[in-house]
C-alpha positions as CSV (number, residue, x, y, z in Angstrom):
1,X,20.7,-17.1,9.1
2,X,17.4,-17.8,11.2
3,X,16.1,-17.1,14.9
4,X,15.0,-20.1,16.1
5,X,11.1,-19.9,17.0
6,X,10.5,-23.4,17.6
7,X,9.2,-23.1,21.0
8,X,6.8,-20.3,19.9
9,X,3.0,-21.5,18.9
10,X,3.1,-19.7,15.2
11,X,0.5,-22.0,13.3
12,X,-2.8,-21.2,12.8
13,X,-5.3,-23.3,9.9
14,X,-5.5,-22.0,6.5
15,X,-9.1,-20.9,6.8
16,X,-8.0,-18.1,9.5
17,X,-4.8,-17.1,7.7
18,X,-6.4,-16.6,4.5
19,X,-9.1,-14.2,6.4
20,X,-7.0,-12.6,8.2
21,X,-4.4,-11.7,5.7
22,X,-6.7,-10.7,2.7
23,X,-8.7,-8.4,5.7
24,X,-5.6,-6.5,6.4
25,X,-5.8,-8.0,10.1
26,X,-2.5,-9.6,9.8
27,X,0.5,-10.1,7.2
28,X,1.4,-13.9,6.3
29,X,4.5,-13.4,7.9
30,X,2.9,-13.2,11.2
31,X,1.8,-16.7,11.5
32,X,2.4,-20.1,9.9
33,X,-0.1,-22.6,8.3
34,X,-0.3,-25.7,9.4
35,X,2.0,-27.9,8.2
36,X,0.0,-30.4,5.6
37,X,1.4,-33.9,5.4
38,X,-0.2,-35.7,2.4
39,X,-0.8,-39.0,2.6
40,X,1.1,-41.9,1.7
41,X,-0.4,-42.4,-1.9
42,X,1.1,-38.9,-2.0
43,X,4.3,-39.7,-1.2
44,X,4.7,-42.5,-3.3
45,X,4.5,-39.9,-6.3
46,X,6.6,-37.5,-4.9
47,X,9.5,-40.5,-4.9
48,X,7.9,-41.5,-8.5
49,X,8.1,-37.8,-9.8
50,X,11.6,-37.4,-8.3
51,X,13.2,-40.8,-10.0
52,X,11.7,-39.9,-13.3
53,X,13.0,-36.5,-12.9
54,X,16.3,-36.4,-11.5
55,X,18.9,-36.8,-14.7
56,X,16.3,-33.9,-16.4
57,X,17.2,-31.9,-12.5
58,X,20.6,-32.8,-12.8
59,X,21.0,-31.3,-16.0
60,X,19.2,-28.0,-15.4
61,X,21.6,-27.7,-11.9
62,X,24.6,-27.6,-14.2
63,X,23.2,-25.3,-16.3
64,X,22.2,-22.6,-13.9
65,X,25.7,-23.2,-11.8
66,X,27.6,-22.5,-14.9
67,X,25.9,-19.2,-15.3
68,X,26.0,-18.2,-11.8
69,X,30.0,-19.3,-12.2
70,X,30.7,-17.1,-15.6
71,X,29.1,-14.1,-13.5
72,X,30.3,-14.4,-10.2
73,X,33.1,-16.6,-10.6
74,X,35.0,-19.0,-8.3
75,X,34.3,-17.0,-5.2
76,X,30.5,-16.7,-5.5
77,X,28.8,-16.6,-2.2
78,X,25.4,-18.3,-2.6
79,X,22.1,-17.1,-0.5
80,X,19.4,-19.1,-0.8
81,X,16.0,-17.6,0.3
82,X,15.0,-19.5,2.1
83,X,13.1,-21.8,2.3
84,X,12.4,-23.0,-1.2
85,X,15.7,-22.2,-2.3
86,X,17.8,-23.3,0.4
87,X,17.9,-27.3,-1.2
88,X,18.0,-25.6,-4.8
89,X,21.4,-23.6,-3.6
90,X,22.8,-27.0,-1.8
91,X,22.6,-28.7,-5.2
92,X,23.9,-25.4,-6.8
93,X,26.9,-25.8,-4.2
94,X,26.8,-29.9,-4.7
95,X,27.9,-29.0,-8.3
96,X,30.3,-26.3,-8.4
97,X,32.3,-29.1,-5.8
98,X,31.5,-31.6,-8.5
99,X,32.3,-30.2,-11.3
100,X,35.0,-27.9,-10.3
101,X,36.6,-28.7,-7.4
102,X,35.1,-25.6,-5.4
103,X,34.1,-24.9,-2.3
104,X,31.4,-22.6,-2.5
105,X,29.7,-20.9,0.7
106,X,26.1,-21.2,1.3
107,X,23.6,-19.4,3.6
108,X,20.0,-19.2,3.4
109,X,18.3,-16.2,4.7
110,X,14.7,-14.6,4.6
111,X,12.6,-12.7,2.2
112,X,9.1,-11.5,2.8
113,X,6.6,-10.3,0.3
114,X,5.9,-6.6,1.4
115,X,8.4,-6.1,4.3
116,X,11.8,-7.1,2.4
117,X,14.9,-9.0,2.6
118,X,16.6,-9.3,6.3
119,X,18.7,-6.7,7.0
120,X,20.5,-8.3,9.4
121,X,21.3,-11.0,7.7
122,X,22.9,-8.3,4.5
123,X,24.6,-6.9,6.8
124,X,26.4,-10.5,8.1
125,X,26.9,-11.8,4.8
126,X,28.5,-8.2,3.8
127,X,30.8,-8.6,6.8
128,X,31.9,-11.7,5.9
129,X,32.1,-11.5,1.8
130,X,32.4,-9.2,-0.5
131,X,28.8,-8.0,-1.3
132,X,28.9,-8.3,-5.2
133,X,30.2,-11.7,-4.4
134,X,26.5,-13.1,-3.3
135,X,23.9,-14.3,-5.9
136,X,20.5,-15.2,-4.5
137,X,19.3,-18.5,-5.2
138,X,15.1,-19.8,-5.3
139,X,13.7,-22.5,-6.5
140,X,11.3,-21.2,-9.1
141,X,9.1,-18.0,-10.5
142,X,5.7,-17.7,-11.4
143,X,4.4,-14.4,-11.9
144,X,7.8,-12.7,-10.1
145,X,6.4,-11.4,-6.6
146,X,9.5,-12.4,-4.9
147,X,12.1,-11.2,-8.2
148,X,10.2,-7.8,-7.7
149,X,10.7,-7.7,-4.2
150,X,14.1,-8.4,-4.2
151,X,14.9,-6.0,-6.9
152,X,13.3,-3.2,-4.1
153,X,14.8,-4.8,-1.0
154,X,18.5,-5.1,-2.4
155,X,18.0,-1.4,-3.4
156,X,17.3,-0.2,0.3
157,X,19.4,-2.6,1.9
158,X,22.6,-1.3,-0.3
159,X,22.1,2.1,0.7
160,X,20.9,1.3,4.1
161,X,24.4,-0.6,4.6
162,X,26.5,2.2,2.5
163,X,26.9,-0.5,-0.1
164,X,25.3,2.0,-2.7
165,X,28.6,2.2,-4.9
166,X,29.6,-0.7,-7.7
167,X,30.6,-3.3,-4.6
168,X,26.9,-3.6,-3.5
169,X,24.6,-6.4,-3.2
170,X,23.1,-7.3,-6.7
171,X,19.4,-8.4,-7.3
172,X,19.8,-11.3,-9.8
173,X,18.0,-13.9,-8.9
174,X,19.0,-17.4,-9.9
175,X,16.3,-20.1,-10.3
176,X,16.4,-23.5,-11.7
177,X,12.6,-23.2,-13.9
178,X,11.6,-19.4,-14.8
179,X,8.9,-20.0,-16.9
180,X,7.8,-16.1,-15.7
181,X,10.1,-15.0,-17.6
182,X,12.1,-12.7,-14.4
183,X,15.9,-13.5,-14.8
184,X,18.6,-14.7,-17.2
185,X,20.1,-16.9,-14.6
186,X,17.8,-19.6,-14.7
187,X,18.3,-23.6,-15.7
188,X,15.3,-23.3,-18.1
189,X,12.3,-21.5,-18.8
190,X,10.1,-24.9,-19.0
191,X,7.3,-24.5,-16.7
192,X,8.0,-28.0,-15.3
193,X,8.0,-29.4,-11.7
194,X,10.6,-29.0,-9.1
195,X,9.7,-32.2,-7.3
196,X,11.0,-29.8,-3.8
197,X,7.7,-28.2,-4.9
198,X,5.6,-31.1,-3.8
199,X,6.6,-30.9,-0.4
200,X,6.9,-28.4,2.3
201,X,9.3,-28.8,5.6
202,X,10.2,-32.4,4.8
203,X,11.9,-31.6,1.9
204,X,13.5,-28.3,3.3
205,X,15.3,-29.3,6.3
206,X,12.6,-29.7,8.3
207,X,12.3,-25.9,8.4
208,X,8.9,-23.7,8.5
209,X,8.3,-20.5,6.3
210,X,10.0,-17.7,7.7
211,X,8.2,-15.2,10.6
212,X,9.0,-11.6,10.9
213,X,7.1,-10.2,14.0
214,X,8.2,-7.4,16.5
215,X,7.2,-9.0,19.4
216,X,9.2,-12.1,17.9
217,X,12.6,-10.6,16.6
218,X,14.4,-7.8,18.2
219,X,16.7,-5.1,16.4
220,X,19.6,-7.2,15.8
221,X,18.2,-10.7,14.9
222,X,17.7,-12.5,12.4
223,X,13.8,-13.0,10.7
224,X,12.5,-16.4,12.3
225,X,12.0,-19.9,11.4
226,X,10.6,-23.1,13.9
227,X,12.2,-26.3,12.9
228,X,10.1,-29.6,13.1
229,X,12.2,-32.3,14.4
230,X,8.1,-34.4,14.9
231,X,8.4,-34.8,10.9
232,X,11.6,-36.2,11.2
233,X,10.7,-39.4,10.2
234,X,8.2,-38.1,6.9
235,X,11.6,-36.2,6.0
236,X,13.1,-36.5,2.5
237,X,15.3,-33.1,1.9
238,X,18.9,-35.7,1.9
239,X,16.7,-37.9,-0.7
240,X,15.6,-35.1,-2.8
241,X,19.2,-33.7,-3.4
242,X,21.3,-36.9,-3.1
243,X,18.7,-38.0,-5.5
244,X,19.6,-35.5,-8.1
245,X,23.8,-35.6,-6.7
246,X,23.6,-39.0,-8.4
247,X,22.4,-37.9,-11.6
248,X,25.6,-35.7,-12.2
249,X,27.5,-38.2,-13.8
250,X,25.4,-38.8,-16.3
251,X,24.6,-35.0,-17.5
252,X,28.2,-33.3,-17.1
253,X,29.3,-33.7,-20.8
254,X,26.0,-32.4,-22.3
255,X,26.2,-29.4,-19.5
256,X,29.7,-28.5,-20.2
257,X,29.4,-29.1,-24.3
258,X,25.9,-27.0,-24.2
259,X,27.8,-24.3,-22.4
260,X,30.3,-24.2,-24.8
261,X,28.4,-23.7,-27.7
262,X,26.3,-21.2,-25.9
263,X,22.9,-23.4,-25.4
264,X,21.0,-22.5,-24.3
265,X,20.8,-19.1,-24.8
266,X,20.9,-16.3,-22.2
267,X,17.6,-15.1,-22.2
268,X,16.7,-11.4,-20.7
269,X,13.9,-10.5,-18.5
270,X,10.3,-10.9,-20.3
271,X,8.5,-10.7,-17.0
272,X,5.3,-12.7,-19.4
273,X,4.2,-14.5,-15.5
274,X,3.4,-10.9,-14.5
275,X,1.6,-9.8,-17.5
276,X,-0.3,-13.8,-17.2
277,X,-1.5,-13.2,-14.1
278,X,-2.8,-9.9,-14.3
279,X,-5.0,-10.7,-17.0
280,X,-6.3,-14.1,-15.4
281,X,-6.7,-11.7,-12.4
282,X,-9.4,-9.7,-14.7
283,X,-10.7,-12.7,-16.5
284,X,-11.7,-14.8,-13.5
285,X,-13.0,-11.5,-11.2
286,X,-10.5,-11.6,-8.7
287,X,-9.0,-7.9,-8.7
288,X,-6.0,-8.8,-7.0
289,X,-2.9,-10.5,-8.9
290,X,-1.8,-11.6,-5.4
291,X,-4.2,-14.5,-5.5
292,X,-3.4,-15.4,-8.7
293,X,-0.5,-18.3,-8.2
294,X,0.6,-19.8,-12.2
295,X,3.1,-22.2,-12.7
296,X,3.3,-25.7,-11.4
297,X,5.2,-24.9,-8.2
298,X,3.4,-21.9,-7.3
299,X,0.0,-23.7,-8.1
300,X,1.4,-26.8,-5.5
301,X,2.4,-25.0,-2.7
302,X,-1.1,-23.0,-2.9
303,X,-2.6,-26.4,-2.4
304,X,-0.4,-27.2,0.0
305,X,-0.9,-24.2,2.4
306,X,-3.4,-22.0,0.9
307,X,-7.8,-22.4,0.1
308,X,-7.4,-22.3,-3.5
309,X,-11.1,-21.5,-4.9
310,X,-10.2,-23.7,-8.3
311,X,-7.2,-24.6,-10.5
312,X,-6.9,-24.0,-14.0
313,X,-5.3,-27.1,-15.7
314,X,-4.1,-26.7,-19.3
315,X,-5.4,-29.3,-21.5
316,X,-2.0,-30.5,-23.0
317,X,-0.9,-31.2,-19.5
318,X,-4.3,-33.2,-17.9
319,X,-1.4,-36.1,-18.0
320,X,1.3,-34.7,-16.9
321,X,0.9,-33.2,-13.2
322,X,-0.6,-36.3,-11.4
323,X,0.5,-34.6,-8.3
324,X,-2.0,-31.6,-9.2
325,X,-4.9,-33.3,-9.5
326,X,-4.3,-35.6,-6.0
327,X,-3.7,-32.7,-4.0
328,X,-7.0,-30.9,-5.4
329,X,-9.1,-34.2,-4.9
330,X,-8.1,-34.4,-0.9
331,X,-8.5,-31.0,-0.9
332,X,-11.6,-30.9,-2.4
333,X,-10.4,-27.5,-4.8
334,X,-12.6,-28.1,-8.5
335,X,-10.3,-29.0,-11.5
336,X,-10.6,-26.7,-14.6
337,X,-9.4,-27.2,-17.9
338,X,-8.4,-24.3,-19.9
339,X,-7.5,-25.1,-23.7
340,X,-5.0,-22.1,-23.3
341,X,-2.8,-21.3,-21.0
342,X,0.5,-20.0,-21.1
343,X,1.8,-21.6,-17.3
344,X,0.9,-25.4,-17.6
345,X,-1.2,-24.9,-14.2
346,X,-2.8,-22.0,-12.7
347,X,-4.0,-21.6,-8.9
348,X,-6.6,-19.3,-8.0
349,X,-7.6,-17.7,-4.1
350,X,-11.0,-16.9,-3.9
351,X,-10.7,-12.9,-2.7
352,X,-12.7,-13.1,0.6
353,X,-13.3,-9.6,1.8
354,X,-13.9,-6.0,-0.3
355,X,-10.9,-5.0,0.8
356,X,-9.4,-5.7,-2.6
357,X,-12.0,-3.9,-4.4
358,X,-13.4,-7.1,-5.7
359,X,-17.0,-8.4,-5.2
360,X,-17.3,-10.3,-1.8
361,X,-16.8,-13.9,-1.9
């Protein structure tokens, strides 16, 4: 559920995005960073990370279906926000089929930080299914921008709609890692890597971030998206999930035995990520918890699209993230090790203007 913008020039480098977003100048929705393609050494450890992950994927996928199943049921509607849940809620979809013999609908649609979900696109899926039906689907939290926003977006959009009554659009957010601690419906609370993390359109359909501008999208449309059909041939999204498909097999007894017995447990909200990255925000100077990306996901797609000033590498894990430290060395972002740390990686924006009430960089 996106308005094609593929013929519109959107992308600008990360050096002007990052000044004009943190000046007030423009919101990140307005523009899109150029899209990074890592090199080949790169992309050998993306394939490496996926093989060595994929039964440990598969396993988590089950998991976090079989929630979202017990409290939707058989006629859930997943919506994937898109874009790093949309291949998160094809596997999601890939199982119930798998495992159940369902046919589960899927849509992605758009969320942005500080203007809301699409309304347009509620207002489709609400016309098609029955609202409580729907649970939203992302790949992974850190501190819980995007779990807070959606909590505040589903809230208008219900009464916006006149869904404001018990059949309304719910805000649970499902998410295969969680490690911030923002929902119950997650696969686990780990903070390990998504290996869709590592990569940015190639490994989502070959879509770009989602836009929202007014001289873009009219009343009536839905927010915007270019596709990429040049990277075509750098594209892995059919690898990444037919990767993890073919681990199903091999994981379906432990999912359906550890559901059975109740393991693992449902876990409520703890929202720790939020509570992490305010106080790294005060530790480090930075004043704005914005800029302040933990978690191994969040900390690889600020290397992949943002200027990180430096990452924060916990000490127990200087072996673990390979993918980590190659992105900082081409990037040339400093490497810090921190002997604690409750997210195994942090990644920190410099602030760049006084606008945060923070020193100037």
């Amino acid at each position: 559920m996106l308005t094609d913008l593929s013929d519109v020039a959107l992308e600008a480098s990360a050096e002007e995005r990052e000044e004009a977003v943190q000046s007030g100048r423009a919101h990140y929705a307005e523009s899109l960073p150029v899209e990074y393609q890592p090199g080949a050494a790169y992309q050998r450890l993306f394939h490496t990370e996926l093989a060595a992950s994929a039964t440990r994927l598969a396993y988590v996928v089950g998991i976090l279906t079989e929630r979202v199943l017990a409290a939707r049921g058989s006629g859930v509607v997943l919506a994937s926000l898109a874009r790093a849940g949309t291949p998160v809620g094809v596997l999601l979809r890939r199982w119930a089929r798998y495992a159940h013999q369902l046919e589960v609908p899927h849509y992605s649609c758009s969320i942005i930080r500080g203007r809301g979900i699409d309304l347009v696109a509620l207002e489709y899926l609400a016309a098609h299914h029955p609202a409580s039906a729907v649970m939203f689907v992302d790949g992974w939290t850190g501190k819980g921008a995007i779990a807070r926003e959606l909590v505040d977006a589903v809230a208008v959009a219900n009464l916006q709609l006149g869904l404001s009554g018990g059949g309304g659009f719910s805000a649970e957010l499902a998410v295969l890692a969680d490690p911030g601690g923002c929902t119950r419906f997650h696969g686990t609370r780990d903070d390990c890597l998504v290996p869709s993390a590592c990569l940015n359109s190639t490994v989502s359909g070959l879509v770009s971030r989602t836009v929202l501008r007014d001289d873009l999208i009219a009343p009536g449309q839905f927010h915007g998206a270019k596709f990429y059909p040049q990277l075509a041939g750098a594209d892995v999204s059919a690898v990444f999930v037919d990767t993890v498909t073919a681990a199903f097999p091999e994981v379906v007894d432990a999912v359906r035995r550890d559901r059975a017995a109740g393991c693992p447990a449902e876990l409520s909200e703890t929202w720790a990520g939020w509570r992490a990255a305010e106080e790294i925000s005060r530790a480090y100077g930075i004043g704005d918890v914005d800029l302040v990306k933990p978690g191994v996901g969040e900390t690889t797609r600020a290397l992949l699209r943002r200027m990180p000033w430096k990452i924060l590498l916990r000490v127990d894990a200087t072996t673990e993230l390979p993918h980590i430290r190659l992105l900082a060395e081409r990037r040339g972002v400093p490497v810090e090790l921190v002997d604690r740390l409750p997210f195994r990686c942090v990644g920190l924006i410099r602030p760049r203007t006084a606008v945060h009430g923070v020193r100037r960089a």
